[in-house]
Every structure is written in C-alpha cells, then in structure tokens.
C-alpha positions in Angstrom: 38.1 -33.2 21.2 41.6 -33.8 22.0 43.8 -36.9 20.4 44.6 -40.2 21.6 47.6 -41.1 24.0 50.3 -43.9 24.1 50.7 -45.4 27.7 54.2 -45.0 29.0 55.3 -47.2 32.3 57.9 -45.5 34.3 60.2 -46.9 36.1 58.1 -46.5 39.5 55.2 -48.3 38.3 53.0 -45.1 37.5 51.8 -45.2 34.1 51.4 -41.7 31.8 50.0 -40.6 28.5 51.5 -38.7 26.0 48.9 -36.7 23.7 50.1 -36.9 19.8 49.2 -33.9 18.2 45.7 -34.0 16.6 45.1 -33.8 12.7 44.5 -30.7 11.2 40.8 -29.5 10.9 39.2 -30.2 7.8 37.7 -27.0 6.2 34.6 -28.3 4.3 34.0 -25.4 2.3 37.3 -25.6 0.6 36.2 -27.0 -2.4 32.8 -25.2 -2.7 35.0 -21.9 -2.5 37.2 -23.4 -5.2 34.3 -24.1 -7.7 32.9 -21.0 -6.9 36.4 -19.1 -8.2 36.5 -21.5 -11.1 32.9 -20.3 -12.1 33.4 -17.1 -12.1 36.7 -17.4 -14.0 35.3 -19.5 -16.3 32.7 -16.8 -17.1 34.8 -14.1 -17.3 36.9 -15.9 -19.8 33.7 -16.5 -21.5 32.5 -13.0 -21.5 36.0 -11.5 -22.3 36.0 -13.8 -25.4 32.5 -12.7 -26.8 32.5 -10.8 -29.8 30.6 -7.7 -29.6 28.4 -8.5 -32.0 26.7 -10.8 -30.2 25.6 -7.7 -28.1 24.2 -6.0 -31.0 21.9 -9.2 -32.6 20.5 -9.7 -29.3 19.7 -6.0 -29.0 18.1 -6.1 -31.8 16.4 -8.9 -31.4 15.0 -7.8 -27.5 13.7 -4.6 -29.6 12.1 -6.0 -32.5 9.9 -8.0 -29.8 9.2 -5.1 -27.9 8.0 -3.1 -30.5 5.9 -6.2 -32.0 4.5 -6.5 -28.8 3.3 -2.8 -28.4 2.4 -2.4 -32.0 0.5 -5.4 -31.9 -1.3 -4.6 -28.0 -1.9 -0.5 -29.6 -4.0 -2.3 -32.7 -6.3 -4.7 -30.5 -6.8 -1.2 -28.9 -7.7 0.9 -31.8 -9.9 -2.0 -32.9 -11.6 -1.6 -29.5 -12.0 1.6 -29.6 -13.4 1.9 -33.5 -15.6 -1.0 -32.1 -17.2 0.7 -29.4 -17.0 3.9 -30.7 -19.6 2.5 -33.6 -21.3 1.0 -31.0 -25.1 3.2 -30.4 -23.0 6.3 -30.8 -26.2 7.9 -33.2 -28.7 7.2 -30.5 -27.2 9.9 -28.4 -27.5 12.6 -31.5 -30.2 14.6 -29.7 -31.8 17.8 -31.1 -34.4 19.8 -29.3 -38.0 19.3 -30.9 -39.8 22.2 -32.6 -41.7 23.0 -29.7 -39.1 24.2 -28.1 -38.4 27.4 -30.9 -42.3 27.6 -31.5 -42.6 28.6 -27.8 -39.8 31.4 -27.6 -42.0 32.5 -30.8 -45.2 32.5 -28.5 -43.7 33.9 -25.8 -42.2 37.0 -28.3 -45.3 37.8 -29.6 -47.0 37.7 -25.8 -44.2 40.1 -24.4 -44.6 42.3 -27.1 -48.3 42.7 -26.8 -47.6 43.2 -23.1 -47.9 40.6 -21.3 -46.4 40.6 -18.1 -45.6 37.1 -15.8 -46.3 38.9 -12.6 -49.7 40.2 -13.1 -52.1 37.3 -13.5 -54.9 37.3 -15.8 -58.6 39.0 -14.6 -61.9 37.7 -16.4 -62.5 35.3 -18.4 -62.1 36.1 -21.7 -58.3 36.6 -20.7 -58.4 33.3 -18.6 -59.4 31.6 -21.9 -58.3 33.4 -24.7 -55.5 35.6 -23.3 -51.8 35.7 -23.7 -51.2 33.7 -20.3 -53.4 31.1 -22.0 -51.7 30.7 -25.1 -48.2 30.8 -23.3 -49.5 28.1 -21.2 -50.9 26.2 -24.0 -47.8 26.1 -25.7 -45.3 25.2 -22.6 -47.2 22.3 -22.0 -47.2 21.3 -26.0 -43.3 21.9 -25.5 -42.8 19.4 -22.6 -45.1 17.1 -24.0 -42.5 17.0 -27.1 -39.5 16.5 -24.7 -40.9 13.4 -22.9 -39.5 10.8 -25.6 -36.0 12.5 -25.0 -36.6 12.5 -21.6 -37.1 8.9 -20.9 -35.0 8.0 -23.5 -31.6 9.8 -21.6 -33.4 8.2 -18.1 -33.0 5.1 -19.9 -29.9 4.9 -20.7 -28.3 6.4 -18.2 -28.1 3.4 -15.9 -26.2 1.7 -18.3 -24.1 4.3 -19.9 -22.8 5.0 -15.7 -22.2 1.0 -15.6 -20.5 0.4 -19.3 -18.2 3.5 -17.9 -17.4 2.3 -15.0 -16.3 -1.4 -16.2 -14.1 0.3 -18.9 -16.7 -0.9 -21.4 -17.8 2.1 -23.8 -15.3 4.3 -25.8 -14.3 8.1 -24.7 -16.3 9.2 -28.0 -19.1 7.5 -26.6 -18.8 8.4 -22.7 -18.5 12.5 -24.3 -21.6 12.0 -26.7 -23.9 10.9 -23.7 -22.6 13.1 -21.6 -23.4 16.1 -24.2 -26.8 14.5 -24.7 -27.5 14.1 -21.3 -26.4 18.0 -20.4 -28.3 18.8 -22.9 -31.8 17.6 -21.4 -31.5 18.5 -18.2 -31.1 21.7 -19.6 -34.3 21.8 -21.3 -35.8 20.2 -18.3 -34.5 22.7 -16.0 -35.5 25.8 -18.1 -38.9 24.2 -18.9 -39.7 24.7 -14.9 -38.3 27.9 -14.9 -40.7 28.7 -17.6 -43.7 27.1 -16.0 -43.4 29.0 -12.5 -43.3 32.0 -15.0 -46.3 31.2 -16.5 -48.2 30.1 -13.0 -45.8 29.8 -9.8 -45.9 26.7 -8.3 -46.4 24.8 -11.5 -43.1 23.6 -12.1 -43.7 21.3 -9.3 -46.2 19.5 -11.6 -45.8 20.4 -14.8 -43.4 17.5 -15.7 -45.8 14.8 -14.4 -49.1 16.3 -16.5 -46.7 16.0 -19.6 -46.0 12.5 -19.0 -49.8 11.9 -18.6 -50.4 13.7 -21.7 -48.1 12.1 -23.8 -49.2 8.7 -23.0 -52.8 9.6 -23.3 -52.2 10.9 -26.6 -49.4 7.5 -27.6 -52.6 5.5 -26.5 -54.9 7.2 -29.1 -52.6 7.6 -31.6 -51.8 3.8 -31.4 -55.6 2.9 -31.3 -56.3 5.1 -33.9 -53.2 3.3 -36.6 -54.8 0.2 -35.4 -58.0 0.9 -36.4 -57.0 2.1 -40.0 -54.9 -1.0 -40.4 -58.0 -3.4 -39.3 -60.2 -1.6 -41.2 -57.5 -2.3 -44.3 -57.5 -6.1 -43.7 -61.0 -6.4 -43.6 -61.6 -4.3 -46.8 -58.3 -6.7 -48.8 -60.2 -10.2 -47.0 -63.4 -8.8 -48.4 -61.7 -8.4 -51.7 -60.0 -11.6 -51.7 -61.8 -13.6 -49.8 -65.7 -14.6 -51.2 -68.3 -16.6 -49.2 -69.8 -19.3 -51.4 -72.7 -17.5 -52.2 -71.1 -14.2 -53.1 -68.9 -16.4 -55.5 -72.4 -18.4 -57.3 -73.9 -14.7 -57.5 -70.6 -13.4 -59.3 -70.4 -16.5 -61.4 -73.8 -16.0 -62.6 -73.5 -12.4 -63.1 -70.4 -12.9 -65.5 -72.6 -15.6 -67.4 -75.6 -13.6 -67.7 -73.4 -10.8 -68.9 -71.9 -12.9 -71.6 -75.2 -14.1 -72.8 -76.7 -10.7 -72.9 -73.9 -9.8 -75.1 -74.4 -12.8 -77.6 -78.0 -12.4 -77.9 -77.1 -8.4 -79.1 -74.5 -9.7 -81.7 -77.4 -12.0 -83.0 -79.9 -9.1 -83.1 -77.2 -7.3 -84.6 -76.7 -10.1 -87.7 -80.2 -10.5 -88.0 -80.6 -6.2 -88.4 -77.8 -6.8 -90.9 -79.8 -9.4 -92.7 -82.3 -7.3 -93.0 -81.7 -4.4 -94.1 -80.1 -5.8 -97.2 -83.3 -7.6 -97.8 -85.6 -5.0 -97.2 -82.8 -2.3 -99.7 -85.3 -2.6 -102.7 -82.9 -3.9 -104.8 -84.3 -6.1 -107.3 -83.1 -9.2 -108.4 -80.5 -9.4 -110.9 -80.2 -5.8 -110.5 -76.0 -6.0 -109.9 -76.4 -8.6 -113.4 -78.2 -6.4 -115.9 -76.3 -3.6 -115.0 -72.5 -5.8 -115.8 -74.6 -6.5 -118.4 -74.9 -3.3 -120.1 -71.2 -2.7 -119.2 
C-alpha cells in the first residue's frame, strides 16, 4: 500500500501530491531467527564446556538399567518356565502295558508252530482252541489294556493344543505330550494292523469292542470292590454296634460265667477242707511227735 501525500497548490490552481517514501518493511521473524541462533550458541557453548566424564556416568548409568531390566525380565521367565515345566509334566510319562510284549510272545510261539495269517482256521477245534484263537484272544486283551492311555491322550489333547497355542505350557511340556501322544497312536495304529492280520476287516471294529470290554469289566470290578467294602462295614457295625437284646444276652453271659467260676473256687475250698479232714491224722498227732523231739 503506498504512503501518504502532502498537497502542493501550484500557481495555476491545480493542486498535486507528492508521495513520501514509505517506511521500511518490518521483518517479523527477525527476532525469532535471533533467538533461534542464540539457542543454539548457547548449547554449543554448553556442550563444548562439558567435561567428558559426564559422558561416561551416564553411560554407565543407561547400561546398568538395561542390564537390570533384562536380567530382571530373563528371571520372571525362567520362573515361568520352571513353573510350567513342573506343571502335570509326570502325567504324560506313558509306557506301553504288558499286554503289549505278552502278545509279540503269543504271536512268536503261533508263527513258529505255523501259523499262517492268510489261511484261516477249518473245524472247530482250530476255531476254538487254535493258534488264530489264542492270537485273537490276546490282541483283544492288548487293546483292552491300551484304553486308559487312550482316553487319557484324547483327553488331554484338547487342552494341551489350546495351553500351546495361548503361549501357556512350557517347551518341556509341549515335547512330553507330543512324545506321549506319538507314542499312542502308534500303538493304536499297529494294533489295527494286527487285527486285520488276525481277521481282515476287523480293525474296523476292533477298537470300539475294546472300549465295551473295558467298561464292562471297570463296571464289575467297581461292583465287585463295593461289595467287599459293604460287606466290611456291616461285619465292623455288627461288631461294634449291639441291639439291646444282644447286649442283655452278653451281659448275662459274662455274669453267668463269673458265677460259674466262683461256685468252682468254692467246690475247690471245700475239696481242700476235706481232704485234710478225712487224712487220718489223729489228733495231737503233730504234738506228741514235738513231744518226743
């Protein structure tokens, strides 16, 4: 915007306006710029005049929290870890029943007196009694013996895949389910293998009758410990326990029996008595013979 003018007459009546010259611009920023210079001198004079010690300390310092940070963050994690590694670690130290070894012994003993898994047994004395009988008898005793490690892998494996997945259960752990879990399907796997040997087609079902036979057999077994146990209460109430007229009988009993033995200890003073009256002693017999002495 230009200046303001001073009004001039001339000398033929017209008036005109001189411009006077307009005031330098104002730069604003000056004295931000200014500061900004005097910061970084100021600084600079402050760095220059550090002594490099300072450098060192806080170094030091800056290190010392770092490692007390990650010595402190690689504890909580060891403790983790011995914590979870403790955690159910002995429920996944699986071994293979008995059965399993009795079987290959079965099956040794079949093979070597000839039996052969693709000829099937003719008659029935080798339908009962024979080799594939016996092999049979003791693949299905063999899976029955599996089941509880069976269901007890199915069981946990839901859990197991979920702690793993949250970051919940230790490597040690994760490896010793994993082994265990290898480790029946395994035996699962070469039980079918073994059963189609035995009968083809039976793998198919072979599995399913195990579980039926193991339950049938829990049921008794359980029936049976419950029996022996109520039989046990009943014989320790019977013992402790007396109706009133048991306890009159066994009171009277015990009195009778003392009576009886204090009418023999009379009879037994009265034998006593006896028998020294009846010695034929005479009287003063003891006296005349002091007498004499």
């Amino acid at each position: 915007m230009s200046g303001t003018g001073e009004a001039t007459v001339d000398p033929d009546g017209t008036t005109t306006f001189e411009e006077t010259a307009s005031p330098p611009p104002v730069n604003e920023s000056a004295g931000d710029e200014g500061f900004e210079g005097d910061e970084e001198e100021i600084l600079e004079t402050v760095i220059k005049g550090m002594d490099p010690v300072w450098y060192l300390i806080f170094g030091v310092v800056i290190a010392a929290v770092l490692v007390f940070l990650y010595r402190r963050r690689k504890k909580a994690n060891e403790i983790e870890d011995d914590f979870f590694s403790n955690l159910d670690v002995e429920k996944f130290n699986l071994k293979l029943p008995s059965e399993v070894d009795e079987y290959d012994t079965i099956k040794a003993k079949c093979e070597d007196a000839g039996w052969d898994p693709t000829e099937r047994p003719t008659g029935p004395a080798a339908q009962s009694n024979g080799p594939h009988r016996v092999l049979a008898q003791a693949l299905m005793k063999r899976a029955i013996a599996d089941i509880p490690i069976v269901t007890h892998i199915q069981k946990e494996s839901a859990g197991m895949n979920r702690l793993y997945s949250q970051s919940m259960c230790s490597v040690t752990q994760w490896r010793s389910y994993q082994a265990a879990e290898q480790l029946v399907s395994a035996e699962v796997e070469e039980v079918r293998t073994e059963a189609d040997l035995v009968e083809p087609g039976w793998s198919q079902v072979i599995w399913r009758q195990a579980m039926q036979y193991h339950q049938m057999l829990k049921e008794r077994h359980e029936q049976e410990t419950k029996q022996v146990e109520e039989a046990t209460r009943k014989r320790q109430e019977n013992i402790t326990k007396l109706s009133p007229e048991e306890e009159k009988k066994q009171k009277e009993a015990v009195a009778e029996k003392a009576a009886a033995e204090l009418i023999k200890d009379e009879e037994r003073k009265n034998q006593s008595k006896k028998a020294f009256s009846g010695s034929g002693l005479k009287k003063g017999f003891l006296d005349k013979n002091s007498k004499k002495k």
